[in-house]
Backbone bond lengths (Angstrom), bond angles and torsions (degrees), N, CA, C in turn:
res aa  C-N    CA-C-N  psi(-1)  N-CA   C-N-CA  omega(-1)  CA-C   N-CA-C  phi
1 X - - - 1.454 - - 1.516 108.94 -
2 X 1.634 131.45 134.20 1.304 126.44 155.27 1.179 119.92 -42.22
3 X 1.154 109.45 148.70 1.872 115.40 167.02 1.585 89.71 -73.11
4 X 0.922 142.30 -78.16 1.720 113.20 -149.23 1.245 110.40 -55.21
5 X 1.917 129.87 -25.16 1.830 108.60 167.90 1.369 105.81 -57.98
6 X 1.103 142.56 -35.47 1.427 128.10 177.60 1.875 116.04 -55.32
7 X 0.623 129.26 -27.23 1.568 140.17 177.97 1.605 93.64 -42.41
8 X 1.451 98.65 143.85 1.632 122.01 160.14 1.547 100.19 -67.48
9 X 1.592 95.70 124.86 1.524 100.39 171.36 1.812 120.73 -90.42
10 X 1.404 91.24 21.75 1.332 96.36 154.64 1.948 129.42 -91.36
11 X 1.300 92.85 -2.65 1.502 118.45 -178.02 2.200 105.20 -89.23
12 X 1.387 95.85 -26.45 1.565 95.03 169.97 1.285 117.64 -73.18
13 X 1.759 104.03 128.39 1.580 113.83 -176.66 1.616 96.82 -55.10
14 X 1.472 108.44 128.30 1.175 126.22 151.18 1.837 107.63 106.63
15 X 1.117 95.87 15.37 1.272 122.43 149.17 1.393 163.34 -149.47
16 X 1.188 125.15 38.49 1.776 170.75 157.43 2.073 83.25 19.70
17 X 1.502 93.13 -166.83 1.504 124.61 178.05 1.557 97.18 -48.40
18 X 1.292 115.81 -76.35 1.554 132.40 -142.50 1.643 94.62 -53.54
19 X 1.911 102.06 -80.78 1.510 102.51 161.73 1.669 134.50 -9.28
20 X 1.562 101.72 -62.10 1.439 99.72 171.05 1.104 109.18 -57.15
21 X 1.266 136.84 -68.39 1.457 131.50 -175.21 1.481 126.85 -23.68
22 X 1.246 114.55 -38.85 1.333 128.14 -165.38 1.716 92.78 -88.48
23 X 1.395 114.78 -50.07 1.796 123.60 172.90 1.639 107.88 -55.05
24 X 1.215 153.98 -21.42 0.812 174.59 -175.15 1.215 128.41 -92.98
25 X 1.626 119.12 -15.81 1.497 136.64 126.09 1.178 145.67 -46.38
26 X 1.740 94.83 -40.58 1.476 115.44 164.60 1.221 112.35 -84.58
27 X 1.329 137.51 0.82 1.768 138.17 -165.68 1.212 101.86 87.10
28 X 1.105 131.92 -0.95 1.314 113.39 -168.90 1.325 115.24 -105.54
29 X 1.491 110.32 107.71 1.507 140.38 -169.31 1.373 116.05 -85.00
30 X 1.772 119.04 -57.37 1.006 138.14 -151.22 1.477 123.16 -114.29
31 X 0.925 149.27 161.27 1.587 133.32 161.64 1.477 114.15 -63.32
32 X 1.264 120.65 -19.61 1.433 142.88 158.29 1.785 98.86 -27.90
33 X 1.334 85.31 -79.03 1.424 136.38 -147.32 2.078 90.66 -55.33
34 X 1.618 95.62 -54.78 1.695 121.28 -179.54 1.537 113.94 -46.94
35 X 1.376 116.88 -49.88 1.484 144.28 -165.60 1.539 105.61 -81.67
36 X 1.461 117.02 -31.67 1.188 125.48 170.88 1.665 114.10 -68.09
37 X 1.540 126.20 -25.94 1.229 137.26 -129.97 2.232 73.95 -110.47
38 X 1.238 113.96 104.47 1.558 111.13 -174.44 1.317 96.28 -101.58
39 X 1.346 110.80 165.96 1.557 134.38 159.92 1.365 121.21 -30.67
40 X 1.302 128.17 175.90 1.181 116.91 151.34 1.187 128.48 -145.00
41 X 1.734 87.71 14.68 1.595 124.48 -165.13 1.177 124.89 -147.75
42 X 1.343 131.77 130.26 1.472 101.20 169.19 1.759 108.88 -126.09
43 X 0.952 137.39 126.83 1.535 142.43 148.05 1.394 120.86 -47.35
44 X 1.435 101.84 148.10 1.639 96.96 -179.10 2.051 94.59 -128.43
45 X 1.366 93.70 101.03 2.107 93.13 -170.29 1.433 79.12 -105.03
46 X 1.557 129.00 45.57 1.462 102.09 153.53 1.665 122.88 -83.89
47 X 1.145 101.68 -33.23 1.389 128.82 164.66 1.465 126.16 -109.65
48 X 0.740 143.75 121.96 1.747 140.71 173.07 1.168 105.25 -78.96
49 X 1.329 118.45 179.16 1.606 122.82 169.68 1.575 96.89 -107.20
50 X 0.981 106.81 142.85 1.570 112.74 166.32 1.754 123.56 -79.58
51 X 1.279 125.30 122.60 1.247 122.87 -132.69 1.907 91.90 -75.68
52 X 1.288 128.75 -28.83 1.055 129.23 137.28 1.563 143.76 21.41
53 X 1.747 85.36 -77.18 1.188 106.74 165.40 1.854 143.65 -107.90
54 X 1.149 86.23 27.26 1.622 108.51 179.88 1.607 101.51 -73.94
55 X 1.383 95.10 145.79 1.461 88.56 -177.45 2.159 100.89 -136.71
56 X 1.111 103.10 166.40 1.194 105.18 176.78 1.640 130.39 -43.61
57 X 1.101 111.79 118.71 1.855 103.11 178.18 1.883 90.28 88.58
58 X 0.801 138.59 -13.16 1.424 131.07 -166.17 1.402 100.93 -82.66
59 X 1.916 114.51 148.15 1.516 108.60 160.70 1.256 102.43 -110.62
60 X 1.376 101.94 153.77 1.437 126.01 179.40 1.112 144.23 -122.17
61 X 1.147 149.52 127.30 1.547 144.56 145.53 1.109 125.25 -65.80
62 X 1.601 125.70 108.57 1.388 118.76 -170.81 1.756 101.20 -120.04
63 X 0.983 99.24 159.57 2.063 100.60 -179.79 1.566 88.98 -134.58
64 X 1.395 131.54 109.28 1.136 145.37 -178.94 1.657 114.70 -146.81
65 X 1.099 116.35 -176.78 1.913 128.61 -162.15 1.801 94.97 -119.81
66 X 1.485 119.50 143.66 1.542 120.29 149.48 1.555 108.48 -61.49
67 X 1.201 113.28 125.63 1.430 122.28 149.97 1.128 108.03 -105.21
68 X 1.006 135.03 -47.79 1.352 126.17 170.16 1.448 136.20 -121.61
69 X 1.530 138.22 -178.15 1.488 123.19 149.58 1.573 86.72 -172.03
70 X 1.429 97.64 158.22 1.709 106.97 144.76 1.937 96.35 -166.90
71 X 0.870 91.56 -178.37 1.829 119.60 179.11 1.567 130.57 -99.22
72 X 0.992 113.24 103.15 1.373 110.44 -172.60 1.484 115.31 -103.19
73 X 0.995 125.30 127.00 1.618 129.15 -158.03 1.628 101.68 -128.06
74 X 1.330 93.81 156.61 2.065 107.80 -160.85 1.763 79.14 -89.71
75 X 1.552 104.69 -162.06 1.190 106.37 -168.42 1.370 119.39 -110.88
76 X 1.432 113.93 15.36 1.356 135.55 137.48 1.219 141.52 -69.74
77 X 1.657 90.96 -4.24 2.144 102.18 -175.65 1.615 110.21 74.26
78 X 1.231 127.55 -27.89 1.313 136.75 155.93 1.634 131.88 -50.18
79 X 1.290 120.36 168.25 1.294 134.48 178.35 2.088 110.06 32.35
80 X 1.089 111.02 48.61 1.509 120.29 176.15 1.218 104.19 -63.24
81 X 1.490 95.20 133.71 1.066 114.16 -179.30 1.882 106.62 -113.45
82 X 1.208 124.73 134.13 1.655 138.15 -136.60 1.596 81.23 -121.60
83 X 1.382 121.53 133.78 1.509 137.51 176.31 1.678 109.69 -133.66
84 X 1.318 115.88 104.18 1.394 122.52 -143.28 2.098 84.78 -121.32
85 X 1.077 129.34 151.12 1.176 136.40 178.47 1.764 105.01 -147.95
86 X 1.232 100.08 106.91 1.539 127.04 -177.83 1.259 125.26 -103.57
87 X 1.866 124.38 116.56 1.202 133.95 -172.68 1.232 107.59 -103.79
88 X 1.318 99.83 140.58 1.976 104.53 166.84 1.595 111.87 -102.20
89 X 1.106 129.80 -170.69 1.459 153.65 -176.71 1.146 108.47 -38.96
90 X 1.602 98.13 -66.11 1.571 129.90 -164.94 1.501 111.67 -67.65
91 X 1.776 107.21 -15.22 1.416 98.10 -174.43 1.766 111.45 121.70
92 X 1.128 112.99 -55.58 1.401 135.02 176.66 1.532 115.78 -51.30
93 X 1.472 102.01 125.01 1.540 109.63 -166.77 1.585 89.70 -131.82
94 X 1.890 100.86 153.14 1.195 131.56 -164.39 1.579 115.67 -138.21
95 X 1.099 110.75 102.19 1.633 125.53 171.84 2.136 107.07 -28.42
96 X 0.966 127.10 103.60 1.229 115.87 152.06 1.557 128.75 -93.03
97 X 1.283 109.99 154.63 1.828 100.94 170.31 1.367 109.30 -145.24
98 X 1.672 131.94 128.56 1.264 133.17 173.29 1.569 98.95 -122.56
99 X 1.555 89.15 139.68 1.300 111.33 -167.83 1.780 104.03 -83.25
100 X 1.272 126.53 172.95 1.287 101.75 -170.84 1.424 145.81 12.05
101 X 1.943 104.04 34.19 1.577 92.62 -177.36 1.479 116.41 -117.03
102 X 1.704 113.32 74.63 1.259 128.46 -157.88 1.885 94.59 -73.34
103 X 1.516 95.99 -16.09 1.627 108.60 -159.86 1.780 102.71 -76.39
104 X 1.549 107.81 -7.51 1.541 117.80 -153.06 2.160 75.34 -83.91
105 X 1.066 112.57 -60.88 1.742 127.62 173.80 1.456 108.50 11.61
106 X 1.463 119.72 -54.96 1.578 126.44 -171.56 1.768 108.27 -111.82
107 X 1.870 105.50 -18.92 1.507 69.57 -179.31 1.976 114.53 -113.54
108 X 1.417 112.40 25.48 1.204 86.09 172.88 1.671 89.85 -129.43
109 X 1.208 100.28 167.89 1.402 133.91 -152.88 1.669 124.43 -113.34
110 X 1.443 127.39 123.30 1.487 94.11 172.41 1.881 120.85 -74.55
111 X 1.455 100.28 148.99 1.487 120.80 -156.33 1.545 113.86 36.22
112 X 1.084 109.53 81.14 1.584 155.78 142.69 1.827 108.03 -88.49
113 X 1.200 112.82 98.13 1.319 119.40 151.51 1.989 129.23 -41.27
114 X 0.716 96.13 80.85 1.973 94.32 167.63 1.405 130.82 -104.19
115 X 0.815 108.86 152.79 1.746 136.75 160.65 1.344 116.21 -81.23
116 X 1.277 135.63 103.71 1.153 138.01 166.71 1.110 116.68 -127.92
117 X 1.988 103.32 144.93 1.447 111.96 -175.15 1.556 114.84 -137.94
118 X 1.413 119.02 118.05 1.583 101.99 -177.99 1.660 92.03 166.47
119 X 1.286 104.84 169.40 1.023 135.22 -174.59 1.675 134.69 -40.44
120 X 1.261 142.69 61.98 1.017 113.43 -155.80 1.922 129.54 -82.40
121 X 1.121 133.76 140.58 1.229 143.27 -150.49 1.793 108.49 -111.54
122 X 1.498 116.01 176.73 1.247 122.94 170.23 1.600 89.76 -111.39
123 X 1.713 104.53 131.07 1.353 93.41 155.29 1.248 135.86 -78.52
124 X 1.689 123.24 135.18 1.329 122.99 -156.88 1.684 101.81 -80.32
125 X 0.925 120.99 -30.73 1.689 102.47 158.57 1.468 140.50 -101.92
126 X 1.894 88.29 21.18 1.676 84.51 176.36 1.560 88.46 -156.02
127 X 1.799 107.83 75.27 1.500 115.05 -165.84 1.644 106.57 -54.28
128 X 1.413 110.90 -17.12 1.879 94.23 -162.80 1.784 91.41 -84.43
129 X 1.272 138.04 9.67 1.527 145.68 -133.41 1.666 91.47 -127.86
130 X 1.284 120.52 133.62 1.570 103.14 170.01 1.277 77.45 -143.69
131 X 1.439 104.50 158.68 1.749 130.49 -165.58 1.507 100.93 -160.60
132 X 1.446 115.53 154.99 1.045 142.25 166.03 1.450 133.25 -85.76
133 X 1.814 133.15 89.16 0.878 130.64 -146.75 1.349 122.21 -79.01
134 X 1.507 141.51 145.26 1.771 107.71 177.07 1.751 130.40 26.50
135 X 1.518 103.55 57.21 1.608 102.02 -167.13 1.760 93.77 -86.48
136 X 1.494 126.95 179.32 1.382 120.24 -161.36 1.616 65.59 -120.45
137 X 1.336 114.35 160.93 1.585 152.93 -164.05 1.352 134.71 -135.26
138 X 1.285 117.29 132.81 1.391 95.71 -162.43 2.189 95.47 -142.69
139 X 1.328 108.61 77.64 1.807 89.92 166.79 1.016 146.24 -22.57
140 X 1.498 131.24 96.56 1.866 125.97 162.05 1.014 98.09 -68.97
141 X 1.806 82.82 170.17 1.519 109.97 153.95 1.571 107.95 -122.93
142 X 1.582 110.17 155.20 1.809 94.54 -161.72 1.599 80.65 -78.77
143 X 1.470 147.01 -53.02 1.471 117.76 -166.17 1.494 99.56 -106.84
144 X 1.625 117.71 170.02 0.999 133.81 171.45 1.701 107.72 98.86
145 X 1.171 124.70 -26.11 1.309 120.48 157.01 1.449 129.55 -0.20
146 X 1.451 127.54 94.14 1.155 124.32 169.97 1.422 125.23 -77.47
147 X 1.299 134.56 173.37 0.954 133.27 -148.28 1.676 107.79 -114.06
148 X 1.701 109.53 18.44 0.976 139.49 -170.83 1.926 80.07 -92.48
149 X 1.313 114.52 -59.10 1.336 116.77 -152.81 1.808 126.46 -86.41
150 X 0.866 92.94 -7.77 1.515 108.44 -179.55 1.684 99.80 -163.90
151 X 2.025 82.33 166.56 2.016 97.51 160.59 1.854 84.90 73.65
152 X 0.968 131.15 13.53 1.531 130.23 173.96 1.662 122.38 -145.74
153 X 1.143 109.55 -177.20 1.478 101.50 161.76 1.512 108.59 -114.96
154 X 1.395 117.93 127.15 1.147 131.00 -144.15 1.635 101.03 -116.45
155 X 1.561 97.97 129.69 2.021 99.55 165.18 1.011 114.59 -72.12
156 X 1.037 101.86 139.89 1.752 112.27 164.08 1.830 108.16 -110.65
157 X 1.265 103.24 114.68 1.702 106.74 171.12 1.859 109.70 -104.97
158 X 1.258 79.33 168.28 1.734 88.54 -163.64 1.723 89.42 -79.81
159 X 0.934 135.21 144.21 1.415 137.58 161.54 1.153 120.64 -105.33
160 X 1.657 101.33 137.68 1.380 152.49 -156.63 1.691 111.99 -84.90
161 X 1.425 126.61 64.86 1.069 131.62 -169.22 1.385 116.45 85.24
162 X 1.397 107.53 -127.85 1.781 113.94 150.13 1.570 130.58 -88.26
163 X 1.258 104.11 6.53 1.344 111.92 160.76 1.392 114.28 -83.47
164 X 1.735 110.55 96.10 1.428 99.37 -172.36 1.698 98.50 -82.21
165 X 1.344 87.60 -170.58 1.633 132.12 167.56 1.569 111.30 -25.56
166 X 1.488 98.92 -69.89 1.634 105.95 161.96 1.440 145.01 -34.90
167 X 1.388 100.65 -54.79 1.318 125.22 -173.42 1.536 105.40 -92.41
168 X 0.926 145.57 -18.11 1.946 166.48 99.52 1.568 98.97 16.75
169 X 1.787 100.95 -79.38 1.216 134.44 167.35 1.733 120.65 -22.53
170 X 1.465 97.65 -78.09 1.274 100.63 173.72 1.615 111.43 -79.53
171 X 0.858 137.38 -1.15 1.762 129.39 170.84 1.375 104.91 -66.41
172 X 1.677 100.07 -69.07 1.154 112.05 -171.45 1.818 120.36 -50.68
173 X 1.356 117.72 -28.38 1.435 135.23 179.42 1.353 102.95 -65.31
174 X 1.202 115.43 -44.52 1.804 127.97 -176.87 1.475 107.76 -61.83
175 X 1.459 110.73 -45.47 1.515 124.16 -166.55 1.786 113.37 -80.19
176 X 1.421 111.06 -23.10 1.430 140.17 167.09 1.648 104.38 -71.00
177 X 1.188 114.21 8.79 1.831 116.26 -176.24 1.376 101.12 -120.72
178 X 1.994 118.80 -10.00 1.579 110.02 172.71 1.019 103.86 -108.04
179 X 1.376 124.53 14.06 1.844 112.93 176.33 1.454 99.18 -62.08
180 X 1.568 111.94 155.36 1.120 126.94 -176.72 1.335 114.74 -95.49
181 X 1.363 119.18 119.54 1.384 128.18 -149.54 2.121 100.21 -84.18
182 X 1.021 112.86 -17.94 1.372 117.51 158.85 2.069 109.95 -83.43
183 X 1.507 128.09 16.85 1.378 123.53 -141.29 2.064 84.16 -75.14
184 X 1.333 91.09 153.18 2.210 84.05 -162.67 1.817 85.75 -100.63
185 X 1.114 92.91 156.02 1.310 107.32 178.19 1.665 127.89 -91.85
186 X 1.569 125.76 141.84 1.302 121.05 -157.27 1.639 90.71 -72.06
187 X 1.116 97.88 -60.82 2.090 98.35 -167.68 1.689 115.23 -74.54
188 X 1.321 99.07 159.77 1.419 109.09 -150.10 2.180 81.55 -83.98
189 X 1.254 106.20 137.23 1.480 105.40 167.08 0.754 137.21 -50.32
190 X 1.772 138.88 2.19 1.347 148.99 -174.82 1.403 93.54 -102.23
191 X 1.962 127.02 -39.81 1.095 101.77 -166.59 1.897 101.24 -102.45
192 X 1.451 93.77 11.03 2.040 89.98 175.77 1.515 84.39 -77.93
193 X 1.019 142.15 -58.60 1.329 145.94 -147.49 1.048 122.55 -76.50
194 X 1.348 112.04 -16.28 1.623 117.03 -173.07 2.003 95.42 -115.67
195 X 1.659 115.58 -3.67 1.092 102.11 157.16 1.847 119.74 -122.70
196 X 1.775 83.85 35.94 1.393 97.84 164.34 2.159 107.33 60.28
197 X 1.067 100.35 21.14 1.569 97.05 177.24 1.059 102.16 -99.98
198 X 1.799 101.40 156.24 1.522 130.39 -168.13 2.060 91.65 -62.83
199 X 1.177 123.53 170.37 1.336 142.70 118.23 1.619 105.19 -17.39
200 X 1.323 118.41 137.49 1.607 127.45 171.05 1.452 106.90 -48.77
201 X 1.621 114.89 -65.36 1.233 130.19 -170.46 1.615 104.46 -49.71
202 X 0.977 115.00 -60.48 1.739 128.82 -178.70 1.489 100.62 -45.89
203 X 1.096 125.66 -54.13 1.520 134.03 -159.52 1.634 105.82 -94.94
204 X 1.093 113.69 -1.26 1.494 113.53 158.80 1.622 103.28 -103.82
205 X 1.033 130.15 -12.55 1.987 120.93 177.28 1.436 89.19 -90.67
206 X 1.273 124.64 -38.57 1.596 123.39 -174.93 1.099 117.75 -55.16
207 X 1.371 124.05 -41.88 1.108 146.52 -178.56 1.075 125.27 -56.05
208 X 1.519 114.49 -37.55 1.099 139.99 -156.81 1.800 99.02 -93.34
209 X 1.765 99.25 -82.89 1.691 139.98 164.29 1.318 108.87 -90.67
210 X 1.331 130.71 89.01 1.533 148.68 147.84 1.411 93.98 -42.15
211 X 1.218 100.36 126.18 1.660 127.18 148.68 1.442 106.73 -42.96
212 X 1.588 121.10 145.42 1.612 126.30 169.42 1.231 126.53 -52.18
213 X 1.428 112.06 -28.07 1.336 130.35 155.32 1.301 150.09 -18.21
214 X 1.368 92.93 -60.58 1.817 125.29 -162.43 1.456 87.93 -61.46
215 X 1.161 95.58 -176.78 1.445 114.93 179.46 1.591 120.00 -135.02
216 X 1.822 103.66 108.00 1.578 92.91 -165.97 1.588 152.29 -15.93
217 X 1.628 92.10 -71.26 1.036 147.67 150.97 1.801 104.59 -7.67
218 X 1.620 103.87 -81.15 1.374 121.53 143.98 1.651 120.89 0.41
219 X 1.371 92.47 -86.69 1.106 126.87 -156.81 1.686 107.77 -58.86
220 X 1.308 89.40 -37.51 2.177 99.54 177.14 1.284 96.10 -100.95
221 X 1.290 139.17 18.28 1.770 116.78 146.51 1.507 95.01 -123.32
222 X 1.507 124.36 39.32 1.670 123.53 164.51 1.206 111.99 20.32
223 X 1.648 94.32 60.35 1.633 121.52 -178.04 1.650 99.33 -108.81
224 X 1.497 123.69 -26.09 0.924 121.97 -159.45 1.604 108.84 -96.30
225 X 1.969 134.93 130.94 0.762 110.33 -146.25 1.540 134.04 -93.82
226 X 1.415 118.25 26.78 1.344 129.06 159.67 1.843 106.29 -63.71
227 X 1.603 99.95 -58.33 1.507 107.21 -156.47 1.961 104.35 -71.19
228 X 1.456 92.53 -36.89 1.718 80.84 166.43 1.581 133.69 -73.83
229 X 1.511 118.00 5.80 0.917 127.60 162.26 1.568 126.28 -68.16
230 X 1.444 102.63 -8.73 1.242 93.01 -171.18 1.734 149.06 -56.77
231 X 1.158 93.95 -12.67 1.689 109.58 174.20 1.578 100.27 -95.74
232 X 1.359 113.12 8.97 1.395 103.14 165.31 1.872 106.26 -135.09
233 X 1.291 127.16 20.88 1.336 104.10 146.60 1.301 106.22 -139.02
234 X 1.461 115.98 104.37 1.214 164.95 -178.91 1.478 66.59 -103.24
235 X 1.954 102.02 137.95 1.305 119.65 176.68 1.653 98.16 -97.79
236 X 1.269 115.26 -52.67 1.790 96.43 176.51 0.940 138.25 -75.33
């Protein structure tokens, strides 16, 4: 193992005391520990779908702007339900709806850049109307964009309190810069090779950051062979 995977991954930029604390629930102590912690998802933001062309029952990735939102609440003030209306490039806007997301109220914005992923539906009381139900979300920024966040195929990790997805994202990307570029491999090379697997080192960045290559699809039934490695690259 490198000496810097041994490091407290409370020492990785972009994740201090607090962060660890919450990582440290999950076992996860170390950058070791971080690198081990895989996707469970992967996105493909090389292309978006054009909102256009969404079709019923279909899931999607859309990269679009807030035009709209507000909150609609029962007559208890409870269980709000959040009605979000999303434009793309081209012009084309898309009904959203989150179910209990009275919380959506203060934080999104009109023209706010997002990432959205999920399902799109017919609305049942406005059949000619199709909307996107509970889709999962992801904030830009129009500059500064890393290359963590788009223009790739992107992990999605489950998030760890308030340490979302993002910030997961970029830790773990940072911590993927001390693997040890000599890092030795568990299986003997006759049988990586004869079962066609990457290098350890390779198949832990893969794992992580899929090549442009891969094939989604793949990639979310950990068919593809970085991500099915996983009970075999264990970094120590």
């Amino acid at each position: 193992m490198s000496q810097g995977l041994e490091n407290a991954v409370r020492m990785l930029k972009g994740v201090g005391p607090q962060r660890a604390e919450l990582l440290a629930k999950r076992g996860i102590h170390t950058l070791e520990d971080l690198l081990n912690y895989l996707p469970f998802r992967y996105e493909d933001r090389i292309q978006f779908t054009p909102i256009k062309d969404v079709r019923p029952n279909g899931v999607y990735t859309l990269r679009a702007r807030v035009a709209s939102g507000s909150a609609v609440r029962g007559m208890r003030g409870r269980d709000a339900i959040y009605h979000l209306l999303v434009k793309d490039e081209a012009g084309f806007s898309l009904p959203c709806k989150f179910f209990h997301g009275g919380y959506l109220e203060d934080r999104l914005k009109t023209g706010q850049l997002l990432v959205l992923h999920g399902k799109v539906e017919v609305d049942r009381l406005r059949p000619a109307r199709l909307e996107m139900v509970n889709p999962q979300f992801e904030l830009l920024t129009d500059e500064g964009q890393d290359s963590t966040e788009v223009g790739r195929i992107v992990p999605i990790y489950e998030a760890i309190g308030t340490f979302s997805t993002r910030a997961i994202r970029r830790a773990t990307y940072a911590a993927l810069q001390q693997l040890d570029l000599n890092l030795a491999d568990l299986l003997p090379a006759s049988v990586r090779l004869r079962m066609n697997f990457p290098p350890r080192r390779q198949a832990i960045i893969d794992a992580h950051f899929p090549p442009a290559g891969e094939s989604v699809d793949l990639l979310n039934q950990f068919r593809s062979p970085a991500p099915s490695m996983k009970s075999s690259s264990s970094i120590s």
